[in-house]
Every structure is written in C-alpha cells, then in structure tokens.
N, C-alpha and C positions, 0 to 999 in steps of 0.2 A: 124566423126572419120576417120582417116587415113586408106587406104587400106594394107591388110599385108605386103606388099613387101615392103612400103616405113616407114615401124616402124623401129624404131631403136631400138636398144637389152634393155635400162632401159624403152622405152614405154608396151613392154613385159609385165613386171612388173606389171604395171600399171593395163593394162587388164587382167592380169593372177587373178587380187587381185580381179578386177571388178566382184560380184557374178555375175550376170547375163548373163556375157560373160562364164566366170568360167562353168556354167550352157549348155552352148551350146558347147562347148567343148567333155564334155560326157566323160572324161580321166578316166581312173578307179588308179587315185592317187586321193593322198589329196591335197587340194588346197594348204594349209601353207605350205606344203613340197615344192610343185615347185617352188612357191615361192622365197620361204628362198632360194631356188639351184639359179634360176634366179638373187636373189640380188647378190648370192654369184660372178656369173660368169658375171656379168656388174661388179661390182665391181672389178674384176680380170682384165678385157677386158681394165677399162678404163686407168687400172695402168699401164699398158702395152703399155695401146697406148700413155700416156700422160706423160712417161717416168718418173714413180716414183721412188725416189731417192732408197728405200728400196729393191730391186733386187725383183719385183714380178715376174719375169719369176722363182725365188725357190720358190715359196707358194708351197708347196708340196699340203697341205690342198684344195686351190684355185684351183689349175692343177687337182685333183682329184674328187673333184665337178662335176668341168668340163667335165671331163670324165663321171662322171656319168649321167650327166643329158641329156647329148648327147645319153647316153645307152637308156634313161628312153623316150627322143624325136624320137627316132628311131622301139622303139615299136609302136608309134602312128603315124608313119608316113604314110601315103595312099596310097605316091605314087609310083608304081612300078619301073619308070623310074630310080629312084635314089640307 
C-alpha cells in the first residue's frame, strides 16, 4: 500500500472503508459518516479541478461538507506543528 503522503484524496476512501485500517485509526466517529464526507468532498474536489460544466464552486451542500470534515480532521489531528 501506498504511504500517506503520496495517497490521493478518492484513495482516502478507500482506506477509510477498509475495516481493518478503519480499526487502527481509533477516531471516535463512525466509519459511514467519514465516509459518505470523504466521497462527498473528492467528489467536490474533482469538479473543480476537472472543470465541470455545472458551477461546482456554488454546491453550497459540497462547500459545506467540506467545511465540516475539515472541522471533524482537525479534532484528530496530532500534530502540534500545524
């Protein structure tokens, strides 16, 4: 498997889904939630970057995910430098 730093944001996914990664994790959420936040914001990221026709820089919905799971990553983050 890939080391963290060279995953890309839908390989996330992937692993977030994988129970046994899921497992070592230790996050005191639920798995389907991150999840479902995860598809949500690859799914945002890629419209964005792949210039889709529908204006996703307005997903209000998409932008707001976003926002939250950034809130929900930043409780679990370790590291003080940042």
């Amino acid at each position: 498997m890939a080391r963290g730093q060279h995953l890309s944001l839908g390989q996330y996914v992937f692993l977030v889904e994988d129970a046994h990664c899921w497992d070592k994790l230790r996050w005191p959420f639920e798995q389907q939630d991150i999840s479902r936040r995860l598809a949500i914001v690859r799914d945002y990221r890629n419209d964005l970057a792949h210039w889709a026709v529908d204006a996703p820089a307005e997903d209000a919905a998409a932008l707001a995910a976003t926002g939250g799971l950034l809130k929900l990553l930043k409780l679990v983050d370790h590291d003080p430098a940042v």
